[in-house]
C-alpha positions as CSV (number, residue, x, y, z in Angstrom):
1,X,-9.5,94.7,94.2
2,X,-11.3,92.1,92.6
3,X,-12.0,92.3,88.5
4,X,-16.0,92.9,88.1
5,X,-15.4,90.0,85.1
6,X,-14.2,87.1,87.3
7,X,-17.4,88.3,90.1
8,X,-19.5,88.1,87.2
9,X,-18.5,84.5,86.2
10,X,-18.4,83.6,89.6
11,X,-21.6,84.4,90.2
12,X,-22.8,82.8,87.2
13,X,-21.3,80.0,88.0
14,X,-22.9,79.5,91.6
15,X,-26.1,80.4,89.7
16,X,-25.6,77.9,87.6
17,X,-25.2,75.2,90.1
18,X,-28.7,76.5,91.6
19,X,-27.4,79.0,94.1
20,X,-30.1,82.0,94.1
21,X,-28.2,84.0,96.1
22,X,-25.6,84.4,93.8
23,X,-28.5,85.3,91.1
24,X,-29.4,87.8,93.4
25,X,-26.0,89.1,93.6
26,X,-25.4,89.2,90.0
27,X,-27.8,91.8,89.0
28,X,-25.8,95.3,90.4
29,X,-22.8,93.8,88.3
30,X,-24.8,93.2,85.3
31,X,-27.5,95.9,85.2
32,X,-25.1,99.3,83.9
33,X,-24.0,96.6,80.8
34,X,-27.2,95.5,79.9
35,X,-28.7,98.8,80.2
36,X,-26.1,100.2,77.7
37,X,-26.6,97.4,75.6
38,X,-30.0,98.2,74.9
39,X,-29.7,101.7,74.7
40,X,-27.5,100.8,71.8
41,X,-30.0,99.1,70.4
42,X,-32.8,101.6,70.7
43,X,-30.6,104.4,69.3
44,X,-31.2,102.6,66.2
45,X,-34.9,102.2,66.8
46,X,-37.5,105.2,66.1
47,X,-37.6,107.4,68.8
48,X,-41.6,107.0,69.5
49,X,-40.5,103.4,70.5
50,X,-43.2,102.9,73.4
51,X,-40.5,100.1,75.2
52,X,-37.6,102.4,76.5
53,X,-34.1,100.4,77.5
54,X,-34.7,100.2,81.2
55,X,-38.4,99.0,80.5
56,X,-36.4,95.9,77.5
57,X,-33.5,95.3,80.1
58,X,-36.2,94.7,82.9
59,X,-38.2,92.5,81.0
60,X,-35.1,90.9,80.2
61,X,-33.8,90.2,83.3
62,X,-37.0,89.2,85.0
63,X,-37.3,86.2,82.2
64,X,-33.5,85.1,82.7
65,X,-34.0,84.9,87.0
66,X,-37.1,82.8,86.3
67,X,-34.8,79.8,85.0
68,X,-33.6,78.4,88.8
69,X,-30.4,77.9,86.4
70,X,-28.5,79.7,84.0
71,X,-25.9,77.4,82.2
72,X,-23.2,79.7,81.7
73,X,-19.8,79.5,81.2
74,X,-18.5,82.9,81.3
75,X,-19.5,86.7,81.4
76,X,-19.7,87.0,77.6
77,X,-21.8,83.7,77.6
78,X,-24.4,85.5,79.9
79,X,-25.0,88.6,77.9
80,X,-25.3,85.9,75.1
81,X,-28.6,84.7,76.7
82,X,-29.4,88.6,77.7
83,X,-29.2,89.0,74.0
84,X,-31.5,86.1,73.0
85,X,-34.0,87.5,75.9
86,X,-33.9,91.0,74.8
87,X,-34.9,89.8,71.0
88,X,-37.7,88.2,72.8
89,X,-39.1,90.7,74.6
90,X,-38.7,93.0,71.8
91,X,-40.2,90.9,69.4
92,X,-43.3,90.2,71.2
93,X,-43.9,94.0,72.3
94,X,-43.6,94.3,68.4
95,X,-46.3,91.8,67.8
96,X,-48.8,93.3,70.4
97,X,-47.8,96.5,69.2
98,X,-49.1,95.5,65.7
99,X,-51.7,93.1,66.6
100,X,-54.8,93.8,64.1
101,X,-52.6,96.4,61.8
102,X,-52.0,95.5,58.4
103,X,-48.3,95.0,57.3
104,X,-46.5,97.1,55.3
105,X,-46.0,95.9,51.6
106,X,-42.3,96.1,51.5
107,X,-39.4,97.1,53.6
108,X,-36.1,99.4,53.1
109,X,-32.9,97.6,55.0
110,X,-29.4,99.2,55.1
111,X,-26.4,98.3,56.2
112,X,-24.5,99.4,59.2
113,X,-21.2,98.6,59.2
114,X,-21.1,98.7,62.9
115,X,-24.4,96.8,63.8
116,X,-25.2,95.1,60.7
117,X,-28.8,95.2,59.5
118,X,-30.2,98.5,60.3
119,X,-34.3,99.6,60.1
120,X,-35.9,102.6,59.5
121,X,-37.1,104.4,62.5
122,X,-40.8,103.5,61.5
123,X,-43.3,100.2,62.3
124,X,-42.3,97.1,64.5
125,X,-43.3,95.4,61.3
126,X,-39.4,96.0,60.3
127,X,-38.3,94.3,63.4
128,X,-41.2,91.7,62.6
129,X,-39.5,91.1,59.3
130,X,-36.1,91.1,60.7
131,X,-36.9,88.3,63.5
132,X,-38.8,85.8,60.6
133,X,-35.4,86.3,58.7
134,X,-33.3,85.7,61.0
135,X,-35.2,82.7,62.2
136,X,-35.0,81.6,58.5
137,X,-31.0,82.1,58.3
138,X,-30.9,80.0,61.7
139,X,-32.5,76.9,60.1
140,X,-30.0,77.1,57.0
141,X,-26.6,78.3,59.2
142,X,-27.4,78.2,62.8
143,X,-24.2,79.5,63.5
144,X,-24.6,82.7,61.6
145,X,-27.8,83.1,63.2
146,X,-26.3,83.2,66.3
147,X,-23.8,85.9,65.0
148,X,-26.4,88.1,64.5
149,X,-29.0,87.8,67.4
150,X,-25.5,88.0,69.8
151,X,-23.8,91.2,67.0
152,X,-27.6,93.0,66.9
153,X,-29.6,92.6,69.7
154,X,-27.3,91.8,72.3
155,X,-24.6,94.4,71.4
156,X,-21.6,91.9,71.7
157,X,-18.1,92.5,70.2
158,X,-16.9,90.0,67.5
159,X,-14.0,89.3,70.2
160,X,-16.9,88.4,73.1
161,X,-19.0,86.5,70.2
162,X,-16.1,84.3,69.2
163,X,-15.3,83.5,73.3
164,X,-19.0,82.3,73.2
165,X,-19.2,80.2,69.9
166,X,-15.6,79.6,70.5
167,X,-14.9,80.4,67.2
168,X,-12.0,82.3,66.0
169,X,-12.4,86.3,65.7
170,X,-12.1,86.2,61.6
171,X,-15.0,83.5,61.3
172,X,-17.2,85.7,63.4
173,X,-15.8,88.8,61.0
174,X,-16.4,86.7,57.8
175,X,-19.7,85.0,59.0
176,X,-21.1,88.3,60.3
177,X,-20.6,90.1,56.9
178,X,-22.4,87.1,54.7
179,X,-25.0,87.2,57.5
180,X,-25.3,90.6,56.8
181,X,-25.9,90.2,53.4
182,X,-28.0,87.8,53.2
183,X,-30.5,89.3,55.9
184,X,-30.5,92.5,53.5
185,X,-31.3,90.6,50.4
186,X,-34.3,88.6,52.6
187,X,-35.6,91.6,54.2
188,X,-35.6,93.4,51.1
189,X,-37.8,90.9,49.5
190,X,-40.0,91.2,52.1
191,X,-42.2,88.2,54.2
192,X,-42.7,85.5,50.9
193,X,-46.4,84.7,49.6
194,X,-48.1,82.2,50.6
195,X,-49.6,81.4,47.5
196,X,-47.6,81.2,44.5
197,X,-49.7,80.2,41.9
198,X,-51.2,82.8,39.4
């Protein structure tokens, strides 16, 4: 019997090379991993959260089979773009969500030594907060940004995020902690003013 991993990679491969067949054939392999991957990120969410997994994972999917062609490499490089579609959807459902409300003053952040930047199950302002920073941390270490967007929202191991970055396992482990810290201190601060003088 055939590893689901190398049907995956085939697939994305053919997909890749504009065959929408094999697009079509990808989602049954794909569709139990993504869905656990977002449950794992809504357990961390509040559990009012009007986007449910299946509803994130949909979205998700239904933005990645728009692109005729999906340059990747391998399975882990696939849930990589999952990852950075799921953040998308997520953050714009957070942004309608709060359209017209006013945002919250300030923001508590822990860490998780598991998942890294946690919020409080509360507004979408948090995940708001937690997109501008990380967007922030991209333009100073884009590498590290990736880290996290493939660590957070797309539930990938630091094993499967060093195959995609092709990186080594410890740079991920290092980079991910400093990551980590530095999203806490930003979020913790809170969005900066736009108006400094007094």
């Amino acid at each position: 019997m055939a590893d689901p991993s190398d049907s995956v990679t085939r697939l994305l491969r053919a997909w890749g090379r504009g065959n929408l067949q094999a697009r079509d054939e990808l989602l049954p392999l794909v569709y139990g991993e993504l869905r656990r991957r977002a449950g794992a990120y809504f357990r961390r969410e509040r559990p009012n959260h009007t986007l449910q997994p299946t509803a994130l994972v949909n979205e998700a999917y239904l933005r990645l089979v728009a692109q005729h062609r999906v340059p990747s490499r391998s399975r882990a490089h696939f849930f990589s773009l999952a990852a950075t579609m799921m953040r998308r959807v997520l953050v714009d459902h957070a942004r309608e969500h709060n359209a017209g409300k006013r945002p919250l003053a300030g923001v508590r952040v822990t860490l998780d030594e598991g998942l890294g930047v946690t919020q409080p199950r509360g507004d979408d302002v948090e995940l708001l907060l937690l997109d501008d920073a990380l967007t922030e941390l991209s333009a100073l270490d884009s590498r590290q940004g990736q880290i996290v967007e493939l660590r957070y929202f797309g539930g990938l191991s630091e094993h499967e995020v060093a195959e995609v970055l092709a990186i080594s396992r410890a740079t991920v482990t290092r980079e991910w902690q400093t990551a980590r810290m530095w999203l806490a201190r930003r979020m913790t601060a809170g969005r900066p003013r736009k108006n400094t003088a007094r």
